[in-house]
C-alpha positions as CSV (number, residue, x, y, z in Angstrom):
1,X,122.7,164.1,75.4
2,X,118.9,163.5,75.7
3,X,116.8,164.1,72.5
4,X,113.8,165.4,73.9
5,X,110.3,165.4,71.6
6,X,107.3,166.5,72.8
7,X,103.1,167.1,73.2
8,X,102.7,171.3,73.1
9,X,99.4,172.4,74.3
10,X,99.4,176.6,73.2
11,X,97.4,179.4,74.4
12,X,97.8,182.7,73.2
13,X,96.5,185.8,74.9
14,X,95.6,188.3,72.3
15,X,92.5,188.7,69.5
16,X,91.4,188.9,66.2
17,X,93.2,187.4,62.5
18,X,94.2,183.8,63.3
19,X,98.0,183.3,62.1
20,X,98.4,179.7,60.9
21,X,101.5,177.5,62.2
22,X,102.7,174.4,61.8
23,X,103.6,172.6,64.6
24,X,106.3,169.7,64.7
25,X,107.6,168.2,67.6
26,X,111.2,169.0,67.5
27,X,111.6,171.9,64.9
28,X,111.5,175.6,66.0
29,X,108.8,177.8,63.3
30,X,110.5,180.6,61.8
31,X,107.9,183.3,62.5
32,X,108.0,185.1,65.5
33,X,105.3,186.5,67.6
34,X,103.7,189.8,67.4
35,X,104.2,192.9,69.0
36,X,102.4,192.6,71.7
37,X,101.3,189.8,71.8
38,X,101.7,187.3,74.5
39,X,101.8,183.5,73.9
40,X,102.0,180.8,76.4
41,X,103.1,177.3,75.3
42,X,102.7,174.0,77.3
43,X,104.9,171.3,76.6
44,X,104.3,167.5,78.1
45,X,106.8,164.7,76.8
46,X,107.0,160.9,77.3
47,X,109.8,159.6,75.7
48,X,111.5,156.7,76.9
49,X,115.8,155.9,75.7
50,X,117.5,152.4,76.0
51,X,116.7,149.0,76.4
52,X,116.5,146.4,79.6
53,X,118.4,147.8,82.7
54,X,119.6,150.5,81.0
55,X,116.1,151.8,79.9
56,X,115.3,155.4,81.4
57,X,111.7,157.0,81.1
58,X,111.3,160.9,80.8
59,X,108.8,163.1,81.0
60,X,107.9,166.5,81.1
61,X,104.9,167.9,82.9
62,X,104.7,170.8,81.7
63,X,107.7,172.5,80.1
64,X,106.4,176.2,79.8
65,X,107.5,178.3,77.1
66,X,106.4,181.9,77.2
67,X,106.5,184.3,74.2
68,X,106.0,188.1,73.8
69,X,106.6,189.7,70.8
70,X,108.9,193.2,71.4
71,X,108.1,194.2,67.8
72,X,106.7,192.4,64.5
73,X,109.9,191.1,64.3
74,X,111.3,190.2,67.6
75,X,110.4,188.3,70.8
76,X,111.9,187.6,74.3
77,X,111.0,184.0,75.4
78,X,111.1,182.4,79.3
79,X,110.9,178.1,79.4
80,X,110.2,177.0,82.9
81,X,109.9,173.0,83.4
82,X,109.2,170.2,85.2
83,X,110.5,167.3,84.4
84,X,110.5,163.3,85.7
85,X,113.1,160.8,85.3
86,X,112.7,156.8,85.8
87,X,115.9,155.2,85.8
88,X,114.5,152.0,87.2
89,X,111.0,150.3,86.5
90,X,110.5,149.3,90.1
91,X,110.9,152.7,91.6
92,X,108.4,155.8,91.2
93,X,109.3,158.7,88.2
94,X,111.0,161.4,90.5
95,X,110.0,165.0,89.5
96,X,111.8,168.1,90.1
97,X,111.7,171.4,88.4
98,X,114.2,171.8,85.1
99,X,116.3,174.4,83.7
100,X,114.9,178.1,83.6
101,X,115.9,179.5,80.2
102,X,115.6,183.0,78.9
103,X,116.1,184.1,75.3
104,X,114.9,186.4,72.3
105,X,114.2,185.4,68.9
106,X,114.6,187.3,65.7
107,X,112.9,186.6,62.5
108,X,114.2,187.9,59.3
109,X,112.1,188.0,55.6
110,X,108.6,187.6,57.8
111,X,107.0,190.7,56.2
112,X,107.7,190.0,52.6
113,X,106.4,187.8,49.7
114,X,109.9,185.6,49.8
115,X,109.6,181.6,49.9
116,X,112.8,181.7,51.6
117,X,111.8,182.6,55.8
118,X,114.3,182.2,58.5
119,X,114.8,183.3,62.0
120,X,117.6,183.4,65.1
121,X,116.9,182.6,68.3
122,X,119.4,182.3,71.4
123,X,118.8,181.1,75.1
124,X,120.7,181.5,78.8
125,X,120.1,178.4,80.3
126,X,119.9,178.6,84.4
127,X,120.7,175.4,86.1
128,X,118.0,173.8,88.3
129,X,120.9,173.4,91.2
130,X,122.5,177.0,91.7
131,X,125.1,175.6,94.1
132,X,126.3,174.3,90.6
133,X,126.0,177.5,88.6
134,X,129.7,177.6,87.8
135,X,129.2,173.7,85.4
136,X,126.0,174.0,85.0
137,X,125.2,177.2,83.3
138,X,124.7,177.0,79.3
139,X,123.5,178.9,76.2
140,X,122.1,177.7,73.5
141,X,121.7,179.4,69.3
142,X,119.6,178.3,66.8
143,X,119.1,179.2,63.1
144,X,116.0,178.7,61.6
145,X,115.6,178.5,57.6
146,X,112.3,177.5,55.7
147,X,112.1,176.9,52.2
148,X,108.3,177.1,51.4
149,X,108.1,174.7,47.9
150,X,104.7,175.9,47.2
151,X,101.5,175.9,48.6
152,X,101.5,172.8,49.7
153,X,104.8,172.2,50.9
154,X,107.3,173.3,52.5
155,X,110.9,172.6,54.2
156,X,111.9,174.1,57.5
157,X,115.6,172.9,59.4
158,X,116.9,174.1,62.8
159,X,121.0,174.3,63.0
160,X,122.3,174.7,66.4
161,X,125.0,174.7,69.2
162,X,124.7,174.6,73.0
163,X,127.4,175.0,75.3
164,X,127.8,174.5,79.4
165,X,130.3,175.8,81.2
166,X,131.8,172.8,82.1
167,X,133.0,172.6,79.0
168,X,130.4,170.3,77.4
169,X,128.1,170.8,74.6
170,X,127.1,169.5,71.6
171,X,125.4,170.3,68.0
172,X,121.9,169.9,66.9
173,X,119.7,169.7,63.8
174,X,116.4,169.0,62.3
175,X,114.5,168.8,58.9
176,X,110.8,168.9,58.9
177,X,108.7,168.6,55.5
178,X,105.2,169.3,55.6
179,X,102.8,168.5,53.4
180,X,99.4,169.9,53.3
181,X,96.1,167.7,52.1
182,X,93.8,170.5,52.4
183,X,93.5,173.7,54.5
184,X,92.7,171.4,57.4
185,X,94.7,168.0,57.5
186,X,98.6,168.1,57.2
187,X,101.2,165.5,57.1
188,X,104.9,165.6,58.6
189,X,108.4,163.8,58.8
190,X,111.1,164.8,61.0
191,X,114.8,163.5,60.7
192,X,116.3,165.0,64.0
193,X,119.6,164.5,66.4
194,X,122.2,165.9,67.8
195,X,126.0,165.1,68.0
196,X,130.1,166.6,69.8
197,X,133.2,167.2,69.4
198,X,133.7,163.1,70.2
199,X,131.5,162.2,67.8
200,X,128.9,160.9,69.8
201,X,125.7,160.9,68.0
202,X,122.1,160.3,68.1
203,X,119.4,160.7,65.1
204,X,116.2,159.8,65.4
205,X,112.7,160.6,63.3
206,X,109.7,161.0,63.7
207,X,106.1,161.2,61.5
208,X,102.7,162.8,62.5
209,X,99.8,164.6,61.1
210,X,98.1,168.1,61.8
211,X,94.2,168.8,62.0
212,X,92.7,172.3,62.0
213,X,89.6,172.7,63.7
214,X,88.0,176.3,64.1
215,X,90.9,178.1,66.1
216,X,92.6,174.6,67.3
217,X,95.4,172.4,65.8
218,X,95.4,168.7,66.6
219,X,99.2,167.2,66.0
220,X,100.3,163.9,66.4
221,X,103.3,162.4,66.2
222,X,105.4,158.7,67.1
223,X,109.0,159.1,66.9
224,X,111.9,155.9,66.9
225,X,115.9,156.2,67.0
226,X,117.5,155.1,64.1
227,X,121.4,154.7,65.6
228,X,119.6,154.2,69.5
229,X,116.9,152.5,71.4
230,X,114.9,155.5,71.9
231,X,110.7,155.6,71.4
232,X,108.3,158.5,72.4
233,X,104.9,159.7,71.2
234,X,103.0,162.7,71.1
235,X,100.5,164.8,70.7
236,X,100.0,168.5,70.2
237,X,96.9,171.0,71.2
238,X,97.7,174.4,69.7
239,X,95.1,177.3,70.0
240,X,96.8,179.3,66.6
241,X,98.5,182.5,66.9
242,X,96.4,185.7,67.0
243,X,97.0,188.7,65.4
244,X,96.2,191.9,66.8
245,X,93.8,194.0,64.5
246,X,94.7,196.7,62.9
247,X,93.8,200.3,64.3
């Protein structure tokens, strides 16, 4: 199982009203997009897991996630990667192209005054090799709940499960708290991991901050293993959601 964290570059095709976010590195927002809106997200990772001869460096550059919002409440979603692997120091990072997914997302209390927010998403995950298709294929759910505390904090956690037809798969979670200084600097901690029916196990965490600069957020983020040898850092270019304007 690879715990993958990560630095998200976003652009969003759309105009008008800037919708805030918060952006950590391994938690899924509960708001959804916009209908009709069309946002593009850039992902690139260095991450690096294990120790001496075991050590293996990964990357990804870029994974792409594409979002389009079917209605103020929905999305459909397509992630397209590429992704390098070094499993030796002396030898180049190989790159090949990952995993296509496709998915939809569906966000539940979004329109009302609740501090409770939540949303379900769910992906097909395509294998890179199709001669493999029958092990490789996969799906993957995820529930979304965030608990906003009050106006300056706020609790969101990501429960999931994602299965290959092989037969493998494994359980995930996160629990991101944000704290924010002022309408422009943020902080952030993120307990994270993942785990299977054999009871292997990985949790990790990772801190970071947010900046808000006109329509751009800065994030940045270090992450450690706390049961692994695992370190990676990040950092996070978000051009913020856009609203469409009312007619």
């Amino acid at each position: 199982m690879k715990i993958i964290t990560a630095c998200k570059a976003t652009v969003l095709i759309g105009f008008l009203f800037i919708q805030t976010t918060h952006a950590q590195f391994q938690s899924e927002g509960e708001l959804s997009i916009d209908k009709g809106i069309l946002q593009f997200e850039t992902t690139f990772l260095n991450q690096s897991e294990g120790a001496g001869a075991e050590k293996t460096n990964y990357q990804q550059l870029p994974n792409n996630l594409f979002r389009y919002g079917v209605s103020n409440n929905a999305e459909i979603r397509l992630v397209i990667a590429l992704e390098g692997t070094q499993q030796d120091s002396g030898q180049a990072m190989l790159y090949k192209m990952g995993s296509i997914e496709l998915g939809a997302k569906v966000a539940f209390n979004k329109q009302n005054d609740s501090k409770t927010k939540g949303a379900f998403f769910s992906h097909l995950i395509f294998p890179q090799n199709w001669d493999d298709f029958s092990n490789s294929f996969g799906y993957s759910n995820q529930l979304v709940l965030t608990q906003y505390i009050n106006s300056k904090f706020s609790l969101t956690s990501n429960f999931g499960y994602t299965h290959f037809s092989n037969g493998m798969g494994y359980y995930n979670y996160t629990a991101a708290a944000v704290l924010n200084i002022s309408n422009k600097f943020s902080l952030f901690v993120e307990p994270y991991g993942d785990f299977d029916a054999k009871s292997n196990s990985a949790s990790n965490i990772d801190f970071g901050f947010s900046y808000f600069l006109a329509n751009l957020q800065f994030d940045f983020a270090v992450g450690t293993g706390i049961d692994n040898k695992m370190i990676h850092q990040g950092i996070v270019i978000t051009w913020r959601p856009i609203k469409k304007a009312a007619k």
